[in-house]
C-alpha positions as CSV (number, residue, x, y, z in Angstrom):
1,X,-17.6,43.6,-39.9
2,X,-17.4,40.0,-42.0
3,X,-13.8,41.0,-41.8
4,X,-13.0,41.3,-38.6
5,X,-14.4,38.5,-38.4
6,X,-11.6,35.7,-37.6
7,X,-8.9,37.9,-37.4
8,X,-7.6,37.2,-34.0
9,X,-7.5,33.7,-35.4
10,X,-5.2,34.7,-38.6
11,X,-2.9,36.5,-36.2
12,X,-2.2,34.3,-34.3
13,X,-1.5,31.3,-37.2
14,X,0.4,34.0,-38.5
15,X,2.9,34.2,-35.5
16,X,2.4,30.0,-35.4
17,X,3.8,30.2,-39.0
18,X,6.7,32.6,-37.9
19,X,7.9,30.9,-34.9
20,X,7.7,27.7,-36.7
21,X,10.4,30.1,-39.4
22,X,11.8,31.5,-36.7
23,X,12.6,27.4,-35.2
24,X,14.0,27.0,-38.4
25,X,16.4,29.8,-38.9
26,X,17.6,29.1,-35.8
27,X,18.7,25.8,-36.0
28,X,20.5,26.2,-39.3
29,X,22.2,29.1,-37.9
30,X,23.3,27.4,-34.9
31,X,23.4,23.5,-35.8
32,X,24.4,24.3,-39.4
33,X,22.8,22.6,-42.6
34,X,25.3,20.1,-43.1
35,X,24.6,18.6,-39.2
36,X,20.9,19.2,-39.1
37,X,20.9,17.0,-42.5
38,X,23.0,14.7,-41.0
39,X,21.2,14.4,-37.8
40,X,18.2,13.7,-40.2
41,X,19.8,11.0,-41.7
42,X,20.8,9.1,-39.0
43,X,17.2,9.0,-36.7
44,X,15.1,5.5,-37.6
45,X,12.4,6.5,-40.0
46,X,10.4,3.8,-38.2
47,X,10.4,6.0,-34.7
48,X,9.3,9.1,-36.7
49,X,6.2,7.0,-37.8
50,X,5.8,5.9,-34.0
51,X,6.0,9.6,-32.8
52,X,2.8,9.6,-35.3
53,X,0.9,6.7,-33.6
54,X,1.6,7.9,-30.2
55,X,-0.3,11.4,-31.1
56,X,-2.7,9.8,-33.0
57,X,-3.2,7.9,-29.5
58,X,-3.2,11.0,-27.6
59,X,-6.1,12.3,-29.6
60,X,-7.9,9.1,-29.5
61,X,-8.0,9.1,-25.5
62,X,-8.6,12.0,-25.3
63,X,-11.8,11.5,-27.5
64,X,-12.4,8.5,-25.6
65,X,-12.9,10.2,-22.7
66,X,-15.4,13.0,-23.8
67,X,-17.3,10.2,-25.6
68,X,-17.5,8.4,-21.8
69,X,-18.7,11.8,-20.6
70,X,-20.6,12.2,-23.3
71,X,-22.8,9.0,-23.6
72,X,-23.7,9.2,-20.2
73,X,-25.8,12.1,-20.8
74,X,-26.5,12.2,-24.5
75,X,-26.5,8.3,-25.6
76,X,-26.9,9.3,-29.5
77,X,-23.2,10.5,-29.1
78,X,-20.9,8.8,-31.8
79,X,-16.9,8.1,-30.9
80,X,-16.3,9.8,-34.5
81,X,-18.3,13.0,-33.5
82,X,-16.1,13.2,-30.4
83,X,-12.7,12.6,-32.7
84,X,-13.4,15.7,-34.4
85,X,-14.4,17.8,-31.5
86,X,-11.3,16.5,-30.1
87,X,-8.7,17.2,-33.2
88,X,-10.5,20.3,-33.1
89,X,-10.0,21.3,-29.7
90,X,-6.5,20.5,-30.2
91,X,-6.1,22.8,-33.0
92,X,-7.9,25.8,-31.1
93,X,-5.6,25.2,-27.8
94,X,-2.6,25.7,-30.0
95,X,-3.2,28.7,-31.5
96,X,-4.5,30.7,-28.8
97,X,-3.1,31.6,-25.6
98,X,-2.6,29.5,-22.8
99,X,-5.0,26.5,-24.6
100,X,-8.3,29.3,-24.3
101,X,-9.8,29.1,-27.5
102,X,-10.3,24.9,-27.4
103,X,-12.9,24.4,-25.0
104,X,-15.8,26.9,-26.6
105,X,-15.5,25.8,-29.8
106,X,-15.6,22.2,-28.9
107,X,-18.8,23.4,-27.6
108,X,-20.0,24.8,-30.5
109,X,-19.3,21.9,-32.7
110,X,-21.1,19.8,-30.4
111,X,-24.1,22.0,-30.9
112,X,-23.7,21.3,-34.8
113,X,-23.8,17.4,-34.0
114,X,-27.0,17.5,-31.7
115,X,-25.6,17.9,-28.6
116,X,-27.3,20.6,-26.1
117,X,-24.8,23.3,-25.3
118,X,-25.6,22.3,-21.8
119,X,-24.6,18.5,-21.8
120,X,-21.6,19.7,-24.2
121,X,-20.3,21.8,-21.4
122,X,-20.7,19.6,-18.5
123,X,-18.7,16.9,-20.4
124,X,-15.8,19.2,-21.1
125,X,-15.5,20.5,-18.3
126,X,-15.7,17.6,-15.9
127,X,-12.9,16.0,-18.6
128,X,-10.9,19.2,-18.1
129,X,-11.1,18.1,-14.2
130,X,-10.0,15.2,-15.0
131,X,-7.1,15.4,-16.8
132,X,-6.0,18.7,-14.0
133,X,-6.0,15.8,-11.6
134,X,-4.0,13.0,-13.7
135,X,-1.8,15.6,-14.6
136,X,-0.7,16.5,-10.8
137,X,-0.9,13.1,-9.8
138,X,2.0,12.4,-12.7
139,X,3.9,14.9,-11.8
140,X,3.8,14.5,-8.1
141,X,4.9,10.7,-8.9
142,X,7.8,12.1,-11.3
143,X,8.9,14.2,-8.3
144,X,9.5,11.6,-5.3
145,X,10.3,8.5,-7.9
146,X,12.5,10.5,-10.1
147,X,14.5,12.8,-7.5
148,X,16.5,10.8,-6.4
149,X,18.0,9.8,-9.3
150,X,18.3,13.1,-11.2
151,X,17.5,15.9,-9.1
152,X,21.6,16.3,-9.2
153,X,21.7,17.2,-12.5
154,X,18.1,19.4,-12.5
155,X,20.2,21.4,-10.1
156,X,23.1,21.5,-11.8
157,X,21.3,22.6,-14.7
158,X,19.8,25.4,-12.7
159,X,16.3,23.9,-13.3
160,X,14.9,22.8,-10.1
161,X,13.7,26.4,-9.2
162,X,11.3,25.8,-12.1
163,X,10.1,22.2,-12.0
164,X,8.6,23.4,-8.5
165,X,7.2,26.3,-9.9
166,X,5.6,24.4,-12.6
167,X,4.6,21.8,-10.0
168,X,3.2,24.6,-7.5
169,X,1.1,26.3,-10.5
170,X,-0.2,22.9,-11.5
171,X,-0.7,21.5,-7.9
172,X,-2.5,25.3,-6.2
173,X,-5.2,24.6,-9.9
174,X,-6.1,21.0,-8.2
175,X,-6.2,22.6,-4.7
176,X,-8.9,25.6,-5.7
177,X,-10.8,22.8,-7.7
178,X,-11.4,20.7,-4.9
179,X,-11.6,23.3,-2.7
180,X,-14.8,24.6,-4.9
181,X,-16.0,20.8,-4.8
182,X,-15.5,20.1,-1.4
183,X,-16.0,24.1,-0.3
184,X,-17.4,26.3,-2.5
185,X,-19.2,28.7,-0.1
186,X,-15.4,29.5,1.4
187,X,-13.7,29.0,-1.6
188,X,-15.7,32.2,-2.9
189,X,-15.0,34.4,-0.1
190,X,-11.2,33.7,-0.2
191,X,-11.5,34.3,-3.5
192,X,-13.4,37.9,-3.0
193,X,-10.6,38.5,0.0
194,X,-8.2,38.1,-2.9
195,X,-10.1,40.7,-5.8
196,X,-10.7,43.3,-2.7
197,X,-6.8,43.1,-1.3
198,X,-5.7,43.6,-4.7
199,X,-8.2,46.5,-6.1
200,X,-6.6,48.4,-2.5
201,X,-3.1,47.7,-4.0
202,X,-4.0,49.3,-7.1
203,X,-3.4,45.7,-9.1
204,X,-6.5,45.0,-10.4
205,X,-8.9,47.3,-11.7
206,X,-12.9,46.4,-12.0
207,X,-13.1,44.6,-8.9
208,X,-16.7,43.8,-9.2
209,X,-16.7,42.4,-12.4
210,X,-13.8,39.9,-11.5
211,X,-16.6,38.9,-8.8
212,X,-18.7,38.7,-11.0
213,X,-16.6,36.7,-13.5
214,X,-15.2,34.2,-10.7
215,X,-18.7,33.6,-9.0
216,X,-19.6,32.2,-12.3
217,X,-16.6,29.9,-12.7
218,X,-17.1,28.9,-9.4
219,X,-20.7,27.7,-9.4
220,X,-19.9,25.7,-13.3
221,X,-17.3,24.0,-11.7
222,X,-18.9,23.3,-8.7
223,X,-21.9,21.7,-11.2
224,X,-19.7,19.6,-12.7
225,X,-18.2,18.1,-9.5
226,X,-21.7,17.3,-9.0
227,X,-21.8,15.2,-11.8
228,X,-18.6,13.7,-11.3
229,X,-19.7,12.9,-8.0
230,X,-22.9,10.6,-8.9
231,X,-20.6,9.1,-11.8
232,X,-17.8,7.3,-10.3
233,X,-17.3,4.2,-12.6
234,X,-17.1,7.4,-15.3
235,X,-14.4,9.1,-13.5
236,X,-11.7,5.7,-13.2
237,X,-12.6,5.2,-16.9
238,X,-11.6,8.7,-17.5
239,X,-8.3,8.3,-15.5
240,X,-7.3,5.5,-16.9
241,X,-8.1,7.0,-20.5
242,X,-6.3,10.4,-19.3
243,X,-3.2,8.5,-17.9
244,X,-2.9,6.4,-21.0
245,X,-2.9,10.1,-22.9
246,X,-0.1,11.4,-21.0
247,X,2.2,8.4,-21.4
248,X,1.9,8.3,-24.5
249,X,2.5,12.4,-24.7
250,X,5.7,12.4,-22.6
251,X,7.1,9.3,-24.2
252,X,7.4,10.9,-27.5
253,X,10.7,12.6,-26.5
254,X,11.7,8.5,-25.8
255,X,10.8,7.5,-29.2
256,X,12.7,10.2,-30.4
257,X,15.7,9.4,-28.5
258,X,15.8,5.5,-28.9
259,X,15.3,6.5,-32.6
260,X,18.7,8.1,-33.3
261,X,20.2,5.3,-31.6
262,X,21.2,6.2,-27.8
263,X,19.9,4.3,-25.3
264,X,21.7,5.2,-21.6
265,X,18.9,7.4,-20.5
266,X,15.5,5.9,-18.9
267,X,12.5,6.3,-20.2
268,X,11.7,7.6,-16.4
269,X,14.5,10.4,-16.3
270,X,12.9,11.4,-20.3
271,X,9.4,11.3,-19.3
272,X,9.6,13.0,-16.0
273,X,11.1,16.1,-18.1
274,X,8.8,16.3,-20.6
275,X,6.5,16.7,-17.8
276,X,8.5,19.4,-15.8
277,X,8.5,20.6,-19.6
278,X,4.7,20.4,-20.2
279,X,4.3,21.7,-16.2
280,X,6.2,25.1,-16.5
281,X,5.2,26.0,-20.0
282,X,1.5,25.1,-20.0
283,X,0.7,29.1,-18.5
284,X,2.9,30.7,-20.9
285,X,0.2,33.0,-22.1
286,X,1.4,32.5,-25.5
287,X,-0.3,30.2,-28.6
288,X,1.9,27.2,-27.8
289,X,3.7,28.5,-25.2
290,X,6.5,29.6,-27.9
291,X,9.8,30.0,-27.2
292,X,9.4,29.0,-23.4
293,X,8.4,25.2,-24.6
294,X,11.0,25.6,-27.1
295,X,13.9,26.3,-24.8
296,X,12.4,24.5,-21.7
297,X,13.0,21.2,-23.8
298,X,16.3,22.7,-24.9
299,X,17.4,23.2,-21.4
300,X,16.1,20.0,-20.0
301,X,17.1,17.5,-23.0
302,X,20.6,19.3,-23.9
303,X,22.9,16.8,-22.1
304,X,20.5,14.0,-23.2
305,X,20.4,14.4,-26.5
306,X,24.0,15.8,-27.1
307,X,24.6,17.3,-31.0
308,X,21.0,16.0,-31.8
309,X,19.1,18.8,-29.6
310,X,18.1,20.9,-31.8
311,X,16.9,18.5,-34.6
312,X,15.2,16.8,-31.4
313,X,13.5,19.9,-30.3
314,X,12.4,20.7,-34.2
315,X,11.1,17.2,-34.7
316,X,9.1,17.3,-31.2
317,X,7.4,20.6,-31.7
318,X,6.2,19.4,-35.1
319,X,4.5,16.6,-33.7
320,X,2.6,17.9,-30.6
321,X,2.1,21.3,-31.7
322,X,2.5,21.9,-35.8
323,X,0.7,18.9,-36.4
324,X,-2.4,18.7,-34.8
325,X,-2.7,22.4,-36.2
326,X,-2.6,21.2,-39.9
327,X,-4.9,17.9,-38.7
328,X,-7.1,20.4,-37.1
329,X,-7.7,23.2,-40.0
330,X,-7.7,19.8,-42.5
331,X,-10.8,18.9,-40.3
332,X,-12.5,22.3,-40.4
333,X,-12.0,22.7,-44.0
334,X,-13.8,19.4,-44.1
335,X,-16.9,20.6,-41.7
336,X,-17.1,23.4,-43.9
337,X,-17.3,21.8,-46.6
338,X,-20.3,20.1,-45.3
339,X,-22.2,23.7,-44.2
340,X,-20.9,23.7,-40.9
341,X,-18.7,27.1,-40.8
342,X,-16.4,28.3,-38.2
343,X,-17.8,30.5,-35.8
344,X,-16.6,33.9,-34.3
345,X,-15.4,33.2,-30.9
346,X,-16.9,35.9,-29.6
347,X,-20.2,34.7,-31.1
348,X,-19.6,31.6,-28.8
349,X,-18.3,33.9,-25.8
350,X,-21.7,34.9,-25.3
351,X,-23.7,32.0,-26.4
352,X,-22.0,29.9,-23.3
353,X,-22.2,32.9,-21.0
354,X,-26.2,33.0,-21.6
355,X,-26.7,29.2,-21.5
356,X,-24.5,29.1,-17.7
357,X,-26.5,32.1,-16.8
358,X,-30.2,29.9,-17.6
359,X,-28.7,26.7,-15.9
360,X,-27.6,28.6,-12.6
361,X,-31.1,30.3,-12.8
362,X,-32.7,27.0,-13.3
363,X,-30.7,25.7,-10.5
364,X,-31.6,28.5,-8.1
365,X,-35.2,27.6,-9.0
366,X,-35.0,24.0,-8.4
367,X,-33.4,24.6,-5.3
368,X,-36.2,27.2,-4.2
């Protein structure tokens, strides 16, 4: 058994390790050594060590805003506590399909700093909520500020068919979570219209324990909107922090691009596409969303950065996805150095599932 244990979780670094190989074979075979060096040569070492900041940034406010949740609940919460839950998090969402694997063991390391599981969960959530909401807003403002100006050359592209895909996906996950908050008694029975229509059609088997399964998603989220709702000074704190995040996300393809020395392209136009980018490949069900983040940015930075693409598109995954994988196994290695061990994430599955199950029981009582 001690061997199965954390297997899924070598798998899948695996396949990180051989589409990061993969990347790399690639652009030697297409850019060629000789250009790839050269394109190497001639970016601003300064902007690379920007790219840096900005991330780091990204993980700060993103801790920043789990502390806020945190401390309103659980005041002996420390920012650092929060870092590393974040980093962690981060690592976990790269190497698991579609960002899964992040949220419980966050959780689970909260636990291991004193943190009930409860508290733990209502914090991440409601900052999952959050940034679901920033992130729609953003791209709804990319849309009608940035149309104008380059929805000629989306369509010319043949990409405009996907930046309103992406933007539908994104934009129907905001609708059904404030449609829970504001409706959750309806939301549920469109919801069982849904499983029951497609159990008839023969597309999804085990229709009651989908019930099951979205009964309980909808009655955590619900709970959290609860919270959100009695904290409102918490929630602008966390939008600003969230916002702040995202800029700093999308303008790392900016950095990149004033660093090998062009400068005709706004930083709008740049990051409006890195969030069409980070819209249509967020439900890749892949670790990363490889090969569809890979040549979504190919696609939409190709006339933009010219002969410096794929260098570009090397340099970008390393930063928001290769990196916070090494900072994040860097920071386990350190936990477990200190006795606290990695769990199995099925271990944590059903430790979360219990824990929901007592609070909705508690709540049921409490409303009795």
């Amino acid at each position: 058994m001690e061997k199965k244990k954390g297997g899924g979780k070598k798998l899948n670094l695996i396949i990180c390790g051989i589409s990061f190989i993969v990347m790399i074979v690639y652009l030697l075979f297409v850019d060629k050594l000789e250009n790839v060096l050269d394109a190497l040569r001639n970016i601003n070492p300064i902007f690379i060590v920007i790219c840096v900041i900005f991330m780091i940034g990204y993980w700060l406010c993103e801790s920043g805003t789990v502390y806020i949740m945190l401390k309103s609940m659980h005041p002996d919460i420390s920012l650092w506590h929060t870092w590393l839950v974040t980093i962690i998090g981060q690592y976990f969402n790269c190497i698991t399909p579609s960002a899964s694997g992040g949220q419980p063991m966050q959780a689970y390391y909260l636990v291991k700093f004193k943190v009930p599981l409860g508290t733990g969960l209502t914090a991440l959530l409601s900052r999952f909520i959050v940034y679901q909401f920033v992130l729609t807003l953003y791209s709804i403002f990319t849309l009608i500020v940035g149309f104008g100006q380059f929805g000629e050359d989306l369509s010319r592209k043949g990409l405009m068919p996907f930046v309103f895909i992406g933007f539908v996906i994104n934009t129907a996950v905001i609708v059904v979570l404030f449609g829970i908050a504001l409706w959750k008694t309806g939301t549920l029975k469109i919801a069982n219209w849904i499983i029951t229509l497609l159990s008839r059609i023969h597309i999804l088997k085990k229709p009651i324990k989908q019930r099951l399964y979205i009964t309980r998603e909808v009655n955590k989220f619900y709970s959290n909107f609860g919270f959100l709702k009695k904290n409102v000074k918490i929630i602008i704190k966390s939008c600003l922090l969230t916002f702040v995040q995202l800029t700093l996300y999308l303008s790392i393809s900016y950095v990149l691009y004033r660093g090998f020395g062009k400068n005709d392209v706004s930083l709008l136009q740049i990051i409006s596409y890195q969030a069409y980018v980070l819209m249509i490949s967020s439900f890749i069900p892949l670790p990363g969303a490889m090969g569809a983040a890979e040549l979504g940015y190919a696609g939409f930075f190709g006339d933009i950065f010219g002969s410096y693409t794929g260098v570009s598109t090397m340099l970008w995954r390393i930063f928001t996805f290769y990196l916070p994988i090494i900072a994040g196994m860097i920071f386990i290695l350190t936990l477990k150095n200190k006795g606290i061990e990695e769990p199995d994430s099925k271990e944590i599955s059903n430790e979360i599932f219990e824990t929901e199950q007592a609070s909705a029981e508690e709540a049921t009582i409490n409303k009795e």
